[in-house]
N, CA, C and O atoms as a GROMACS GRO file, in nm:
protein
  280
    1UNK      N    1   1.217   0.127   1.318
    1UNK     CA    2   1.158   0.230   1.399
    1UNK      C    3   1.054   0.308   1.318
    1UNK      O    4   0.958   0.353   1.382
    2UNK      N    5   1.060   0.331   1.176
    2UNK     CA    6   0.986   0.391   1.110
    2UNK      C    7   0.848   0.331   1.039
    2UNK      O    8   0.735   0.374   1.015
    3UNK      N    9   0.915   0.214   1.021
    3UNK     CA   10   0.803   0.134   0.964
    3UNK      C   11   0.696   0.094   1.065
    3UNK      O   12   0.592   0.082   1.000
    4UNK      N   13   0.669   0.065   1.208
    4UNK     CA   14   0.593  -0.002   1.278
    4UNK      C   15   0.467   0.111   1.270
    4UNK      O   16   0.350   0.075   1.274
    5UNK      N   17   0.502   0.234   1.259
    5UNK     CA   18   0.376   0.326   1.258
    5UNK      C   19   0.307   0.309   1.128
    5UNK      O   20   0.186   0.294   1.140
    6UNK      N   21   0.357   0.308   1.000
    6UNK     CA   22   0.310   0.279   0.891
    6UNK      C   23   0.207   0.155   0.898
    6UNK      O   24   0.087   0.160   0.874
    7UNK      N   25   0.275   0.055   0.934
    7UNK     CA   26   0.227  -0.099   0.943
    7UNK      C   27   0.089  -0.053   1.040
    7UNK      O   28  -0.024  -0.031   0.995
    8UNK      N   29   0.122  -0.045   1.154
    8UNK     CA   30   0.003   0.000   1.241
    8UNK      C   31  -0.166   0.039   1.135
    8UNK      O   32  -0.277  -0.014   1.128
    9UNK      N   33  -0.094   0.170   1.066
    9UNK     CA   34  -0.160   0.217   0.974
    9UNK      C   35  -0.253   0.129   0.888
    9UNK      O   36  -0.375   0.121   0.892
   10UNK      N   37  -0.177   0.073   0.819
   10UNK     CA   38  -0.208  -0.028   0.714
   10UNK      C   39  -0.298  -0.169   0.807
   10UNK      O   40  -0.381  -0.232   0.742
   11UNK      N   41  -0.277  -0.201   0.933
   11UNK     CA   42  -0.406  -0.310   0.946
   11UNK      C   43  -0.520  -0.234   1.004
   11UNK      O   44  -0.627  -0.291   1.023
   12UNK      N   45  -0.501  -0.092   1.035
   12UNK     CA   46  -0.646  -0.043   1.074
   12UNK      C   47  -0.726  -0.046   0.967
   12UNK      O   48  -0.841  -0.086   0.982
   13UNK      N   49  -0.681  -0.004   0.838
   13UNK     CA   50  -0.740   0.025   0.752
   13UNK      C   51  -0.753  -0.113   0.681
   13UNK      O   52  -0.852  -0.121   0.608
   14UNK      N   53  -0.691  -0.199   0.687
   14UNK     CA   54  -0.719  -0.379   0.678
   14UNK      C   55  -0.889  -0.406   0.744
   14UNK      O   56  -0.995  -0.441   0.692
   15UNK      N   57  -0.842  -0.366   0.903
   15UNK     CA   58  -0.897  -0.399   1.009
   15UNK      C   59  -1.072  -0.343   0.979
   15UNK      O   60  -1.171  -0.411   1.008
   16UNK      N   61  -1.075  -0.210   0.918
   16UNK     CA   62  -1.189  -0.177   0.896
   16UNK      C   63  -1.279  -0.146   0.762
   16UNK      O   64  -1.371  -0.072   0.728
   17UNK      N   65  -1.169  -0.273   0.695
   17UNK     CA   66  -1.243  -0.265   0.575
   17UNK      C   67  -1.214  -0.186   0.431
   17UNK      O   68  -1.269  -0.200   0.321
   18UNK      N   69  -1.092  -0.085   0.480
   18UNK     CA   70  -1.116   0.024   0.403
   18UNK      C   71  -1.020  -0.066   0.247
   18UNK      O   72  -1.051  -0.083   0.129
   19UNK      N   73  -0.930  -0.094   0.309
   19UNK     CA   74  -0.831  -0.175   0.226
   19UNK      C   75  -0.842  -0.298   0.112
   19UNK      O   76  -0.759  -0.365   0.050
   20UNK      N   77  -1.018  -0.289   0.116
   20UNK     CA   78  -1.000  -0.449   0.075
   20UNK      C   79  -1.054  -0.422  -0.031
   20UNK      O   80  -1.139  -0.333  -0.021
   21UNK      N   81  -1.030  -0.485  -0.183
   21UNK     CA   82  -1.000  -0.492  -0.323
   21UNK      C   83  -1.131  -0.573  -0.365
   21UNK      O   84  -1.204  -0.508  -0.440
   22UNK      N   85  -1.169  -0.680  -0.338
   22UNK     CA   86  -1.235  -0.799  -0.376
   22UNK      C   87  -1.175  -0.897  -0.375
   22UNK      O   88  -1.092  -0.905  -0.285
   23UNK      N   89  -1.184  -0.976  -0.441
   23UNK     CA   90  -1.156  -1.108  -0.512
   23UNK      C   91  -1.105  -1.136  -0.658
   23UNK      O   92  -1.148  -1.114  -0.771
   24UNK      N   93  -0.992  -1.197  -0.600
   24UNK     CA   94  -0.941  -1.259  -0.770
   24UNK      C   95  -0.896  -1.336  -0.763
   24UNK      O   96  -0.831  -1.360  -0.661
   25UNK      N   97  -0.902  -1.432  -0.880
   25UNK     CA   98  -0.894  -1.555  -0.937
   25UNK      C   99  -0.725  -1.575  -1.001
   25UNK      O  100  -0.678  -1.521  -1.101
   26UNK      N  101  -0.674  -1.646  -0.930
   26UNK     CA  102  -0.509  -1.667  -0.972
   26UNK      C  103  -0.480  -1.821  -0.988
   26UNK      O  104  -0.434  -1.861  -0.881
   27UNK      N  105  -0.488  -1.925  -1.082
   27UNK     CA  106  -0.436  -1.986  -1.126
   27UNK      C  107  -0.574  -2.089  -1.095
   27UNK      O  108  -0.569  -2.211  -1.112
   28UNK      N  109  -0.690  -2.018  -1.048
   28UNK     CA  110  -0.782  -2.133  -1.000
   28UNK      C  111  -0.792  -2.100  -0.922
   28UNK      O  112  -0.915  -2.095  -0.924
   29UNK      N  113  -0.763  -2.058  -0.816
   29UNK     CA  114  -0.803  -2.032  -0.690
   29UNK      C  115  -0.841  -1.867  -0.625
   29UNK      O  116  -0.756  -1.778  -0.619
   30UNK      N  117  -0.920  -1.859  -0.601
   30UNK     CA  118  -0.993  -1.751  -0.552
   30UNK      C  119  -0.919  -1.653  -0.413
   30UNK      O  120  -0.925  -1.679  -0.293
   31UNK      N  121  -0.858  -1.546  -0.475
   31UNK     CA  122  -0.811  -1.515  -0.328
   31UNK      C  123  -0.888  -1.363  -0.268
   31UNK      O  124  -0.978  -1.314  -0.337
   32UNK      N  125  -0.863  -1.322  -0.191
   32UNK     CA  126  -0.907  -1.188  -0.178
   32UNK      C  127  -0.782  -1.063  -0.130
   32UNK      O  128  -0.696  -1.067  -0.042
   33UNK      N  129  -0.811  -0.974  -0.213
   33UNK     CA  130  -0.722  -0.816  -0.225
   33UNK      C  131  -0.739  -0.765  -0.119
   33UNK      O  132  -0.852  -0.780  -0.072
   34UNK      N  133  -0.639  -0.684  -0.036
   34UNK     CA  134  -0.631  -0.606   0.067
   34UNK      C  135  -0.512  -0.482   0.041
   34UNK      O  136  -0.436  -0.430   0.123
   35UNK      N  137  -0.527  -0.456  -0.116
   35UNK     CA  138  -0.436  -0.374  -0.169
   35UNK      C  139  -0.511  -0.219  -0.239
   35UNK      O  140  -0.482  -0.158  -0.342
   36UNK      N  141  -0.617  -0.191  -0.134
   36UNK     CA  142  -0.682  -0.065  -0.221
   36UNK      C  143  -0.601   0.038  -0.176
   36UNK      O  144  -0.535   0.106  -0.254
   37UNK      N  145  -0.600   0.062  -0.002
   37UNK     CA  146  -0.573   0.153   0.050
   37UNK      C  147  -0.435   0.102   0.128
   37UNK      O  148  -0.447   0.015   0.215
   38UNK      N  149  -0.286   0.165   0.090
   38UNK     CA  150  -0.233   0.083   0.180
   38UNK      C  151  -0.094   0.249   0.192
   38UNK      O  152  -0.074   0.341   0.113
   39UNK      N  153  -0.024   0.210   0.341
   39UNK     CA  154   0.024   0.342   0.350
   39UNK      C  155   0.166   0.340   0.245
   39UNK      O  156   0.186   0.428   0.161
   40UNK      N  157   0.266   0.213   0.272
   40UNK     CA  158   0.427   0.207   0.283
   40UNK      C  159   0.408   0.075   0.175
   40UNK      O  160   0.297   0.023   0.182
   41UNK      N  161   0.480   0.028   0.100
   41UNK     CA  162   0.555  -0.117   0.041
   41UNK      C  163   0.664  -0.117   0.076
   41UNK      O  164   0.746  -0.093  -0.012
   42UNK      N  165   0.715  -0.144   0.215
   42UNK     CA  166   0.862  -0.183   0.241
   42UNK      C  167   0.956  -0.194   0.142
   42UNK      O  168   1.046  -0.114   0.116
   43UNK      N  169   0.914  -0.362   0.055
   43UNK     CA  170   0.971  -0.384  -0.024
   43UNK      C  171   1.059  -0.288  -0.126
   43UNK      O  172   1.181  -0.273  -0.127
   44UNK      N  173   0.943  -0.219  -0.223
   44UNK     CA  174   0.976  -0.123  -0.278
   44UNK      C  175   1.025  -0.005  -0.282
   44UNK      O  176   1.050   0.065  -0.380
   45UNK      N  177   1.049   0.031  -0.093
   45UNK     CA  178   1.070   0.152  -0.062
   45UNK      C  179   1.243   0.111  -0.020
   45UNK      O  180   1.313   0.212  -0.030
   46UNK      N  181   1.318  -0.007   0.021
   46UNK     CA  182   1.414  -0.081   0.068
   46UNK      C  183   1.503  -0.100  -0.092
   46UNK      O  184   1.623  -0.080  -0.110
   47UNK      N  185   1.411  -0.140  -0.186
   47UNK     CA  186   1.491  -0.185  -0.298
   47UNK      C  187   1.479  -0.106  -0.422
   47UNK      O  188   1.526  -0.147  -0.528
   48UNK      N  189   1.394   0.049  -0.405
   48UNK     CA  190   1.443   0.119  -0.518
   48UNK      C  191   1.512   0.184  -0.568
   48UNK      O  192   1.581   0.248  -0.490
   49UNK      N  193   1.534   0.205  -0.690
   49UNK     CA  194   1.646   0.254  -0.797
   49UNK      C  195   1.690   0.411  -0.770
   49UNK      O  196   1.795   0.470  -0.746
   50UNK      N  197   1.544   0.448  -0.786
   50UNK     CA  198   1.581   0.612  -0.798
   50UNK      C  199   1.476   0.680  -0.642
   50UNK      O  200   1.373   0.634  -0.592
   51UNK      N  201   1.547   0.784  -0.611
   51UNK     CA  202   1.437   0.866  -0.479
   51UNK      C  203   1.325   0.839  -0.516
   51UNK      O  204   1.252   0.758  -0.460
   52UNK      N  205   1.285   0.930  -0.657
   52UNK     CA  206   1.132   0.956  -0.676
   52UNK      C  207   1.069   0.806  -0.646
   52UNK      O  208   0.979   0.807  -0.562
   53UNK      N  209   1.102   0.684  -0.698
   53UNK     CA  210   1.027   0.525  -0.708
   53UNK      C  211   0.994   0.513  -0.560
   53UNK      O  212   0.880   0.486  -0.520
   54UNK      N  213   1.120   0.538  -0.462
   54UNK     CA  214   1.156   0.513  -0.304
   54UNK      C  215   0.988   0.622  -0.250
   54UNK      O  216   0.879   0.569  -0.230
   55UNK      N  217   1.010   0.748  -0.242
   55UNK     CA  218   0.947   0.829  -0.171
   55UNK      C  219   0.789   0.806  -0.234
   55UNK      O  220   0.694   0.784  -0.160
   56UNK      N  221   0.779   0.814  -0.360
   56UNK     CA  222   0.636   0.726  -0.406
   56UNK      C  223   0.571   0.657  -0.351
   56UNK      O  224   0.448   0.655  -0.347
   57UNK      N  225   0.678   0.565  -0.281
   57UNK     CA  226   0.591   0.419  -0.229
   57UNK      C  227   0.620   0.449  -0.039
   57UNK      O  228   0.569   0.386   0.053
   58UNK      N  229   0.698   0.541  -0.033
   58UNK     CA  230   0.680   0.569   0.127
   58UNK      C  231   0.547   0.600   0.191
   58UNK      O  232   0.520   0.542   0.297
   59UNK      N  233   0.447   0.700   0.130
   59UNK     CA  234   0.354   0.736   0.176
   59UNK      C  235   0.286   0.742   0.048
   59UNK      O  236   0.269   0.841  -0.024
   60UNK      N  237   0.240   0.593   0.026
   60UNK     CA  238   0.174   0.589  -0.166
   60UNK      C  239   0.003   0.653  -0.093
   60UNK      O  240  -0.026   0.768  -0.125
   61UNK      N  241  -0.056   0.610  -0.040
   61UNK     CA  242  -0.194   0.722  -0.059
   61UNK      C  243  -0.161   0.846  -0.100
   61UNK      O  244  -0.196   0.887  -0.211
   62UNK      N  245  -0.082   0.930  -0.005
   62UNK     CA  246  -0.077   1.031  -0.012
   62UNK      C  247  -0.015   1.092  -0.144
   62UNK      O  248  -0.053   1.188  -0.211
   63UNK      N  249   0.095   1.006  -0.161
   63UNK     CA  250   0.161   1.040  -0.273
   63UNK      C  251   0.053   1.058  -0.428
   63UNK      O  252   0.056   1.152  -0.508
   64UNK      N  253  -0.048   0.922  -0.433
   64UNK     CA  254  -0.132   0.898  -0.522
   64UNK      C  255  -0.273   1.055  -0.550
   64UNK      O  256  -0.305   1.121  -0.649
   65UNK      N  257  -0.322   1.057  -0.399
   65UNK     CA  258  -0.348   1.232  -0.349
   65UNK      C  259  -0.303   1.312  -0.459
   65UNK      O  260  -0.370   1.344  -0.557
   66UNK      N  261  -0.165   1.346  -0.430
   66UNK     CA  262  -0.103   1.468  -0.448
   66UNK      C  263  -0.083   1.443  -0.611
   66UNK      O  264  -0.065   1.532  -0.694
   67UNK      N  265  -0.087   1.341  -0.629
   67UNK     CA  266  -0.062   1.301  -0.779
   67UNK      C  267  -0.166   1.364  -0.888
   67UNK      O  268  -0.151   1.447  -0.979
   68UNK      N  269  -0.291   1.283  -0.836
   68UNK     CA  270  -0.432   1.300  -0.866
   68UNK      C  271  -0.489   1.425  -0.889
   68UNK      O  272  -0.542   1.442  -0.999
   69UNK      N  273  -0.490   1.516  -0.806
   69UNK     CA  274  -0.620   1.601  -0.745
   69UNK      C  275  -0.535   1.737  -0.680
   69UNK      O  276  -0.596   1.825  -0.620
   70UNK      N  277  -0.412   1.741  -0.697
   70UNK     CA  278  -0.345   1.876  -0.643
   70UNK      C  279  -0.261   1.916  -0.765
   70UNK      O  280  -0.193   2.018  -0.763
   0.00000   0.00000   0.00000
């Protein structure tokens, strides 16, 4: 229930470009990044250790924001 708004999130910003990294080269083959701007990592937010790692990666722009520049 929580995640589909996040996700939403994350292909607009796919969708318009904002997200996208370049290109890199992994074992030979050329792929392209869509990891600049991204809202949630499921993954990481499902399988971390401690709150702070969890809530980090819940809302990582923002989190990165508040990190940065506040």
């Amino acid at each position: 229930m929580y995640y589909t708004p996040w996700q939403f999130n994350d292909a607009a910003t796919k969708a318009c470009g904002l997200a996208y990294n370049g290109t890199k080269v992994v074992d030979g083959v050329e792929t392209h990044a869509w990891d600049r701007v991204y809202s949630i990592n499921v993954w990481r937010v499902e399988t971390g250790l401690t709150p702070i790692t969890m809530m980090a990666e819940w809302n990582h722009t923002v989190h990165h924001w508040l990190k940065f520049h506040v």
